[in-house]
C-alpha positions as CSV (number, residue, x, y, z in Angstrom):
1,X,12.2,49.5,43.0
2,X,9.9,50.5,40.1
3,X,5.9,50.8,40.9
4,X,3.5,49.9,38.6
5,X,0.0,50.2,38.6
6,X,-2.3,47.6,37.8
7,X,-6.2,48.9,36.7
8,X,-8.7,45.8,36.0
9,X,-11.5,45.1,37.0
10,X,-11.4,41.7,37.4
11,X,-9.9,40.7,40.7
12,X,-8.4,38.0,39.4
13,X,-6.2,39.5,36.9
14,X,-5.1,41.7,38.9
15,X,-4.1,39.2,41.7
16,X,-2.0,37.6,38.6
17,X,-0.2,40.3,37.5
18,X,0.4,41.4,40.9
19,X,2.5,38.4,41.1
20,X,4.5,38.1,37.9
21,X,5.6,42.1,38.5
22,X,6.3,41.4,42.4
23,X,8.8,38.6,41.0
24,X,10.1,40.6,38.7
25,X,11.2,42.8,41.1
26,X,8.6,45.6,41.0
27,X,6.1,47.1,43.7
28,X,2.5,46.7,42.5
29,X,-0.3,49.7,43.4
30,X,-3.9,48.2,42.2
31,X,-7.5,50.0,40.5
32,X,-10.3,48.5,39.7
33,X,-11.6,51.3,37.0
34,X,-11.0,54.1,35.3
35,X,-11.4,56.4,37.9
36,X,-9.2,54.6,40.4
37,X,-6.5,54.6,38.2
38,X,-6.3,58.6,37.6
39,X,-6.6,59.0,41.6
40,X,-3.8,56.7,42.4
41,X,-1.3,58.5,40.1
42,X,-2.6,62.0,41.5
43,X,-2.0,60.6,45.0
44,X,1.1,58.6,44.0
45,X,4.4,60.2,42.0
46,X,6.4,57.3,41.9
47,X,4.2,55.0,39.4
48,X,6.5,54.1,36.6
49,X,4.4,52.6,34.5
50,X,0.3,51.6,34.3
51,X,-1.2,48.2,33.5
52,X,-4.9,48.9,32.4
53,X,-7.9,47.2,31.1
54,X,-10.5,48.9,28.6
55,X,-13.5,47.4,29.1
56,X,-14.3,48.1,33.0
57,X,-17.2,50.1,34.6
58,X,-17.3,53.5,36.2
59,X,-14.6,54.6,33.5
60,X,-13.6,52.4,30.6
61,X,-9.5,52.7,30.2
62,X,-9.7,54.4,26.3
63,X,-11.4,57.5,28.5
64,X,-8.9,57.0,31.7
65,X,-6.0,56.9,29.4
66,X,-7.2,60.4,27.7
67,X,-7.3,61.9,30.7
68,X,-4.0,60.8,32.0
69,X,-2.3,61.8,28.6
70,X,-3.7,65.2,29.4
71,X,-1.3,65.4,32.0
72,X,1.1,62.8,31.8
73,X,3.2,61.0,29.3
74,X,3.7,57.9,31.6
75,X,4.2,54.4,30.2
76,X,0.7,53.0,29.4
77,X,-0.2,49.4,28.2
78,X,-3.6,48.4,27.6
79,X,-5.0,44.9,28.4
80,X,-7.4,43.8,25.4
81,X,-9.3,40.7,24.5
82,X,-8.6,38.9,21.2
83,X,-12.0,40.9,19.9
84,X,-10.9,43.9,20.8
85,X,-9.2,45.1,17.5
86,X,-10.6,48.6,17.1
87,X,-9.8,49.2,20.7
88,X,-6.5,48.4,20.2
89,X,-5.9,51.0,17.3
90,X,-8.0,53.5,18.9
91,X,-6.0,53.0,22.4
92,X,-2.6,53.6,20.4
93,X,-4.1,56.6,18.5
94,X,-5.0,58.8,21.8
95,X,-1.6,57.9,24.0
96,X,-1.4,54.4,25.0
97,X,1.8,53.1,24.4
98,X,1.8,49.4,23.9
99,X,-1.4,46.6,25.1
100,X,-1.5,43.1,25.6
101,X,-3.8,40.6,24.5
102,X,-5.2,38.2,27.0
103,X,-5.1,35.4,28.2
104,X,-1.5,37.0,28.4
105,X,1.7,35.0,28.4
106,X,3.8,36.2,32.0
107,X,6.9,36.5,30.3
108,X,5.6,38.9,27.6
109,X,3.8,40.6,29.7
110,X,8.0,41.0,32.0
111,X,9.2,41.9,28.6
112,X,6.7,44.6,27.9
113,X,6.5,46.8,31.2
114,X,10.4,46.5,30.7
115,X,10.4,47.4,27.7
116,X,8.4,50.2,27.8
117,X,10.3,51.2,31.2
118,X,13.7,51.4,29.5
119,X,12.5,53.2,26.8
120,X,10.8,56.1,28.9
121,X,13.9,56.2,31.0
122,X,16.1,56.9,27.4
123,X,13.4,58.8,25.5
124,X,10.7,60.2,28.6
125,X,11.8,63.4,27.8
126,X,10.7,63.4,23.8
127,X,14.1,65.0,23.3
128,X,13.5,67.2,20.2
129,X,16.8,68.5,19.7
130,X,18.3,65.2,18.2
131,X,20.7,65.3,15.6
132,X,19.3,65.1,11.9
133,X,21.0,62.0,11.6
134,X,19.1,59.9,14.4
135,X,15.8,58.7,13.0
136,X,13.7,57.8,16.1
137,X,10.3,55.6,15.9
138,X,8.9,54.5,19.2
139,X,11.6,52.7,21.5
140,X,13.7,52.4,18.3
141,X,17.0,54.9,17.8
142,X,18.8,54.9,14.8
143,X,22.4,57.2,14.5
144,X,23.0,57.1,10.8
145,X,26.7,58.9,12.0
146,X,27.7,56.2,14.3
147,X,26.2,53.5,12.4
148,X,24.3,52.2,15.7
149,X,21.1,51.2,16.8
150,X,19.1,50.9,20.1
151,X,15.8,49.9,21.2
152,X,14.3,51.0,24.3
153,X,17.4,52.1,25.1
154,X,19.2,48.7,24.7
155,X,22.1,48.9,22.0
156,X,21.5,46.0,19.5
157,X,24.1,44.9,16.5
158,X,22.6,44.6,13.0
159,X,24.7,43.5,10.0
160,X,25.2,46.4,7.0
161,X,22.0,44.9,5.1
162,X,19.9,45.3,8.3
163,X,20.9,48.6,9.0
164,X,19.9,50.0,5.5
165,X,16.8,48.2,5.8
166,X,15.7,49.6,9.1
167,X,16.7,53.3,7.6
168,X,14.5,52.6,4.7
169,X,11.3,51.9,6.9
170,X,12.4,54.4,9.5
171,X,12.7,57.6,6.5
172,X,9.0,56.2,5.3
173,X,7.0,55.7,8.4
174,X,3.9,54.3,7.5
175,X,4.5,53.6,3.8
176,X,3.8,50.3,2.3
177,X,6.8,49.3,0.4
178,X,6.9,46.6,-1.5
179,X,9.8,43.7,-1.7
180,X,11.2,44.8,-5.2
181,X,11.4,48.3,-4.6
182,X,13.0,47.0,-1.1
183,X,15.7,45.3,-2.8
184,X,16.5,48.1,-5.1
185,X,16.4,50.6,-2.7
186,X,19.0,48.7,-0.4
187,X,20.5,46.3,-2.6
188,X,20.6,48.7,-5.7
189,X,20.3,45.6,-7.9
190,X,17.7,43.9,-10.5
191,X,14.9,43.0,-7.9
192,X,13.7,39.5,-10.1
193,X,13.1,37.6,-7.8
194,X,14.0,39.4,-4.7
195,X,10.9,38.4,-2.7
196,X,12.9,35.4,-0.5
197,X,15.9,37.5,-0.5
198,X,14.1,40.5,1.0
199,X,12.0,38.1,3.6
200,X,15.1,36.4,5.2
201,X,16.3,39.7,5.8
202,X,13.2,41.3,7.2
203,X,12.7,38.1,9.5
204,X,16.3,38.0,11.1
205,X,15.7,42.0,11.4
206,X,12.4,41.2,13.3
207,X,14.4,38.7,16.0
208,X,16.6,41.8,16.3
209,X,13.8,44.6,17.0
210,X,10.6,43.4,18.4
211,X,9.9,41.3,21.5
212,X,7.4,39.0,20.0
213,X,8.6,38.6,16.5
214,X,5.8,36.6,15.3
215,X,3.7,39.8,16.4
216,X,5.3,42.2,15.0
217,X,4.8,46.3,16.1
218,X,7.4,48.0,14.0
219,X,7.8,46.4,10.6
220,X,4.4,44.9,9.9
221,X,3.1,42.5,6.5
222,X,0.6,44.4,4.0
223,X,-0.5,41.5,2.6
224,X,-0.1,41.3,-1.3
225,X,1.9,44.5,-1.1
226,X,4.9,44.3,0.8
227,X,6.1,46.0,4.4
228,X,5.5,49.0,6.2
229,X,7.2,50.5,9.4
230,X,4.0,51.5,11.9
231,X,4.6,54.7,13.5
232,X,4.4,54.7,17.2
233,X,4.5,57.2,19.6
């Protein structure tokens, strides 16, 4: 059974997660602040995965997630509020590894700590003597050799089109790349016109990749400009 730790300061919240994870099957340690959190997984070797909040008092979780990166590459997931936007960026830029926006939805918030479970299970270790033909971007695994793809450890199937799409974002993390070079990049055709074309495919690659397609964290809309792969950690 897989232990998670749940850090909010709101007793509430934490009562609620408590009981989606218990029926998922997990074992639940609570916090209530920063602090808390770093002394429970000093005192506790078994946490899987933690669950915390950013705005609490005694130590906010942006500092408590520094510090545990210091010495730790555990799972972390941040719970934000919809205002929250630069915390969110800020909380992915020093370590955290996903975050959930509240008032969360229980089955995302399942599909999440799974997520991010199976992926530190398969790629924990930051293996860095993979193959130059595996491109790797957070919980996604692409073997150009075997033609096969997994994410968080999960083998998915993708048609021909959807592979060489994925490749293209995944050699140009972080790029803005617009539709028409899309198309002639994969296609290796005229691009007039290419724009539906290219968004069909993106969209059924998006069902295939992320858990919330409608939210996307991998292949992400530049509005105006096109698509760009986000690079996580």
């Amino acid at each position: 059974m897989n232990k998670i730790l749940i850090c909010d300061d709101e007793k509430e919240i934490v009562r609620a997660l408590r009981v989606y994870l218990m029926g998922a099957g997990y074992e639940v340690v609570e916090a209530y602040n920063g602090k808390e959190a770093i002394a429970a997984l000093e005192q506790d070797s078994d946490i899987k995965l933690v669950l915390m909040d950013v705005m609490m008092p005694v130590m906010d979780g942006i500092s408590a997630t520094v510090e545990i990166r210091n010495k730790s590459n555990i799972p972390i997931i941040l719970l934000t509020a919809k205002s929250e936007s630069h915390d969110k960026i800020l909380g992915l830029n020093i370590g955290a590894d996903d975050y959930i926006t509240k008032p969360f939805n229980p089955s995302e918030v399942i599909a999440r700590v799974n997520s991010q479970i199976r992926r530190f299970d398969v790629l924990g270790s930051k293996s860095e003597n993979l193959p130059s033909s595996v491109l790797v971007n957070g919980g996604i695994m692409l073997d150009d050799t075997s033609k096969s793809v997994s994410v968080d450890g999960e083998d998915i199937s993708l048609t021909p089109t959807e592979f060489d799409i994925l490749k293209l974002f995944l050699n140009n993390k972080g790029k803005v790349i617009s539709p028409k070079e899309i198309y002639k990049q994969v296609w290796n055709g005229d691009p007039l016109g290419a724009e539906n074309t290219v968004l069909v495919h993106i969209r059924h690659l998006r069902k295939k990749i992320e858990i919330n397609p409608a939210e996307p964290r991998y292949i992400v809309s530049v509005f105006g400009h096109g698509y760009k792969m986000d690079e996580r950690n």
